[in-house]
C-alpha positions in Angstrom: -47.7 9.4 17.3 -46.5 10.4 20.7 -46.0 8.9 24.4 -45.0 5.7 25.5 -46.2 2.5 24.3 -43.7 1.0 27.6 -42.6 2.8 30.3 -40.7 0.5 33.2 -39.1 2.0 36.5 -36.6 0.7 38.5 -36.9 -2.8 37.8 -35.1 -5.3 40.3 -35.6 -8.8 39.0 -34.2 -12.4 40.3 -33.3 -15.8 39.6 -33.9 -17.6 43.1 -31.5 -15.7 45.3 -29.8 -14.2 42.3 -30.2 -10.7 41.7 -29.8 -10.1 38.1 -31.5 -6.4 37.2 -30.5 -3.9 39.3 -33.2 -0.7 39.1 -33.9 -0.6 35.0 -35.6 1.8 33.9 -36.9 2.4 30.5 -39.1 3.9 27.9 -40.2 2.5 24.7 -41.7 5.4 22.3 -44.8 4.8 20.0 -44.0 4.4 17.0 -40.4 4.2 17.1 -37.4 1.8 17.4 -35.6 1.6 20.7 -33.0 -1.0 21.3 -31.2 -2.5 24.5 -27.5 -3.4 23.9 -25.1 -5.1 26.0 -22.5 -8.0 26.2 -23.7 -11.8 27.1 -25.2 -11.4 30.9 -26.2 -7.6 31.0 -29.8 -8.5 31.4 -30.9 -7.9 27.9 -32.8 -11.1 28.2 -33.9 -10.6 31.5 -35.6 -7.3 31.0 -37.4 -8.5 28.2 -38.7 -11.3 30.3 -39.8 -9.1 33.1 -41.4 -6.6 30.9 -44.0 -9.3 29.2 -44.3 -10.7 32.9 -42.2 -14.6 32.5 -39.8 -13.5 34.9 -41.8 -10.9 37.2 -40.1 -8.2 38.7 -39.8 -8.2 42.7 -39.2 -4.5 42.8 -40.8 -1.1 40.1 -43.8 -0.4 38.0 -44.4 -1.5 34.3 -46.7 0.2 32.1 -47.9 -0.4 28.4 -50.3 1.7 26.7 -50.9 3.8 29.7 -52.1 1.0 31.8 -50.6 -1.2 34.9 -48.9 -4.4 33.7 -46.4 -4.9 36.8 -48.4 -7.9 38.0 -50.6 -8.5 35.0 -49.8 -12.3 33.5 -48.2 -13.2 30.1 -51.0 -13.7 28.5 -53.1 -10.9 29.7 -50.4 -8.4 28.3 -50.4 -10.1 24.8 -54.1 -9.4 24.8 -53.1 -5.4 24.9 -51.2 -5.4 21.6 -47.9 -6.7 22.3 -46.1 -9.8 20.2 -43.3 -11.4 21.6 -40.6 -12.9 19.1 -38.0 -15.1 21.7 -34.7 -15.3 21.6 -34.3 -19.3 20.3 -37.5 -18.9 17.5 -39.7 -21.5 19.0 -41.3 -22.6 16.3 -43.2 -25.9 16.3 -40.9 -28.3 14.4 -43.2 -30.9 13.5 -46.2 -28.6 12.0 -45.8 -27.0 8.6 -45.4 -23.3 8.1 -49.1 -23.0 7.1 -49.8 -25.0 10.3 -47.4 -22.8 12.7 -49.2 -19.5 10.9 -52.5 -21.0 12.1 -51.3 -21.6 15.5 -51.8 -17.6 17.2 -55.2 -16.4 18.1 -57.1 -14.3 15.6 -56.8 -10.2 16.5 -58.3 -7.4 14.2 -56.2 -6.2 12.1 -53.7 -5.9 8.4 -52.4 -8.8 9.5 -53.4 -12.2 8.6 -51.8 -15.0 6.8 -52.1 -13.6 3.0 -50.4 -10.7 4.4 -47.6 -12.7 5.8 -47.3 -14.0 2.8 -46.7 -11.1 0.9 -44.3 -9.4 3.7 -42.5 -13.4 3.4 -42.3 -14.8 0.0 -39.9 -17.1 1.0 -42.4 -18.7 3.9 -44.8 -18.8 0.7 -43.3 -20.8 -1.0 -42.5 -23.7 1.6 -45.7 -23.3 3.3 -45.9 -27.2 3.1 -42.6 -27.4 5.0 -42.5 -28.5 8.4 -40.6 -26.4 10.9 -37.9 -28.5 11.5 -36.9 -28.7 7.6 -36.3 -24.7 7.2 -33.6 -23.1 7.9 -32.6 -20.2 10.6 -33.0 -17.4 8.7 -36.6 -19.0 7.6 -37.2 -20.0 11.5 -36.9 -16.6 12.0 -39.2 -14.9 9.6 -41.8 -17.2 10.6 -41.5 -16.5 14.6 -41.6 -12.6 13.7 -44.9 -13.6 11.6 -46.5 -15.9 14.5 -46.1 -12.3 16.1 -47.2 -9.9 13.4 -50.1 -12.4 13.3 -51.4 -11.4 17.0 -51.3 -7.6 15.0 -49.5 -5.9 17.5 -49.4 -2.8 18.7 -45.8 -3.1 20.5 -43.6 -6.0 19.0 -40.3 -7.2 21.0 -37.4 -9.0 19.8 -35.2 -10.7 21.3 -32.0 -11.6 19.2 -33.7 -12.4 16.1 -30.4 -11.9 14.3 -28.7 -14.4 16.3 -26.6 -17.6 14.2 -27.9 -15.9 10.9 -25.6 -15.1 7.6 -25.0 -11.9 7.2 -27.2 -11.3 4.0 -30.3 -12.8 6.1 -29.8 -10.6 8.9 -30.1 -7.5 6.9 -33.5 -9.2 5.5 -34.9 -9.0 8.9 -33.4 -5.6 9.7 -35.4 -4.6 6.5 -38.2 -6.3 8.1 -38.0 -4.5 11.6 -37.5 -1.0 9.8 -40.6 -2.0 8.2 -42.9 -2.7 11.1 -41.9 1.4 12.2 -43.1 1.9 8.8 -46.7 0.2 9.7 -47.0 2.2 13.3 -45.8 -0.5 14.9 -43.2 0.4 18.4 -40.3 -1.5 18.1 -38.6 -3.1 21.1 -35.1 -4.8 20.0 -32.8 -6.6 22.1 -29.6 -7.1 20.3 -25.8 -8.3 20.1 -25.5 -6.7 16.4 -24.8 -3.5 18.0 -23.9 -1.6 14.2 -27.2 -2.8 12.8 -29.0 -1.9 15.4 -27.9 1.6 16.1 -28.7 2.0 12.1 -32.2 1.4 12.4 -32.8 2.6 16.1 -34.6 5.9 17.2 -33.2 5.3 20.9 -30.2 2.9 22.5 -30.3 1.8 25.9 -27.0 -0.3 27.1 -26.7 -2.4 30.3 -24.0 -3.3 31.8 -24.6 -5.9 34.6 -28.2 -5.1 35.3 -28.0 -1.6 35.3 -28.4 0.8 32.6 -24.6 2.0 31.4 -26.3 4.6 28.5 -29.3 5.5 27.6 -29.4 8.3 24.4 -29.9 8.6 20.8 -27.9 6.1 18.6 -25.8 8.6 16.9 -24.7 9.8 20.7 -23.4 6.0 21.0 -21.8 5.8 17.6 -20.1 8.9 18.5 -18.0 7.3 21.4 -16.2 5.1 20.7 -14.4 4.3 24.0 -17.9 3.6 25.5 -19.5 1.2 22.5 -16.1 -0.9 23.0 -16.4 -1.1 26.7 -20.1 -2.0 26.8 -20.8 -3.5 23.9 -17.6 -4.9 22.6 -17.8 -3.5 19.0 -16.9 -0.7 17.1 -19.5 1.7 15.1 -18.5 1.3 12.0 -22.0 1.0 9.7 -23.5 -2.2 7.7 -25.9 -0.7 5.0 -29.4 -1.7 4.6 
């Protein structure tokens, strides 16, 4: 595949009177895994919100798919192919997993609950369980499969690594590399800044609404003076 499943450019987004991004511009390529890094505040959160249209823009022009989304509502852009995973899961705690796979609107397409259940063994087997008796890591597989269930063409995360032991987050690492695997373009946002650049095709960083770096992940890795001053962390690798 080729192009841009997202293009955005220059992005100025608000809360009330404050003004939080500061002329972001992106690109998200078919196919592939790009990832926005950044310490607590940069916008990471932000941008995600204004891209899928719950915090619009004031300023710039979105694009997914080759068509205009800058004013288009939430729900409208999940009808062209993209899933949304949130930062926080937001999973309905008193319905079961079965119940909670139910929920999303049916879309053409692999997905579909058997499916899910073969990519998630664990949700499987505690399909009876209601929400609010699984744990994070299984909160989290099962918000990445609400999404998955919507069969996306562009899927974006928002922390899903986020409070998780260290053996579950590389589960849903696995998971993410997976989803490039099916076709899927990948848009992460992400405080595990080594995972991340290990299963990235392309790293943005912000640093206080602005973009700070944008480049290949292996670029990033490389400097080390810039990944501690933006991000906080150092490049040493987890394996997958």
């Amino acid at each position: 595949m080729s192009g841009n499943a997202l293009t955005a450019e220059g992005l100025h987004t608000y809360y009330g009177k404050s003004h939080i991004l500061h002329g972001i511009s992106l690109n998200v390529a078919e196919g592939k895994i790009t990832t926005i890094l950044g310490r607590n505040g940069a916008g990471k959160s932000t941008t995600l919100r204004s891209l899928i249209g719950l915090t619009p823009a004031r300023e710039g022009h979105i694009e997914i798919f080759g068509r205009d989304t800058t004013r288009m509502p939430p729900f409208a852009i999940a009808g062209l192919g993209v899933g949304f995973v949130p930062e926080g899961r937001k999973i309905f705690p008193s319905l079961t997993i079965e119940e909670n796979l139910k929920v999303p609107a049916d879309r053409p397409g692999p997905w579909n609950i058997q499916t899910i259940y073969e990519l998630f063994p664990r949700l499987k087997e505690r399909r009876n369980n209601k929400g609010r008796q699984l744990s994070g890591g299984e909160q989290e597989m099962l918000s990445i499969a609400r999404a998955l269930l919507l069969n996306p063409k562009l899927l974006i995360l928002d922390e899903p690594s986020q409070g998780l032991a260290p053996l579950i987050v590389k589960e849903v690492f696995r998971i993410i590399v997976k989803m490039r695997a099916e076709g899927i373009s990948v848009l992460l946002v992400e405080q595990n800044v080594r995972m991340s650049l290990e299963v990235a095709d392309y790293a943005y960083v912000l640093n206080d609404g602005e973009v700070a770096f944008a480049g290949t992940p292996a670029d990033l890795a490389a400097d080390e003076a810039r990944l501690q001053s933006l991000a906080g962390v150092s490049a040493e690798k987890w394996t997958i």
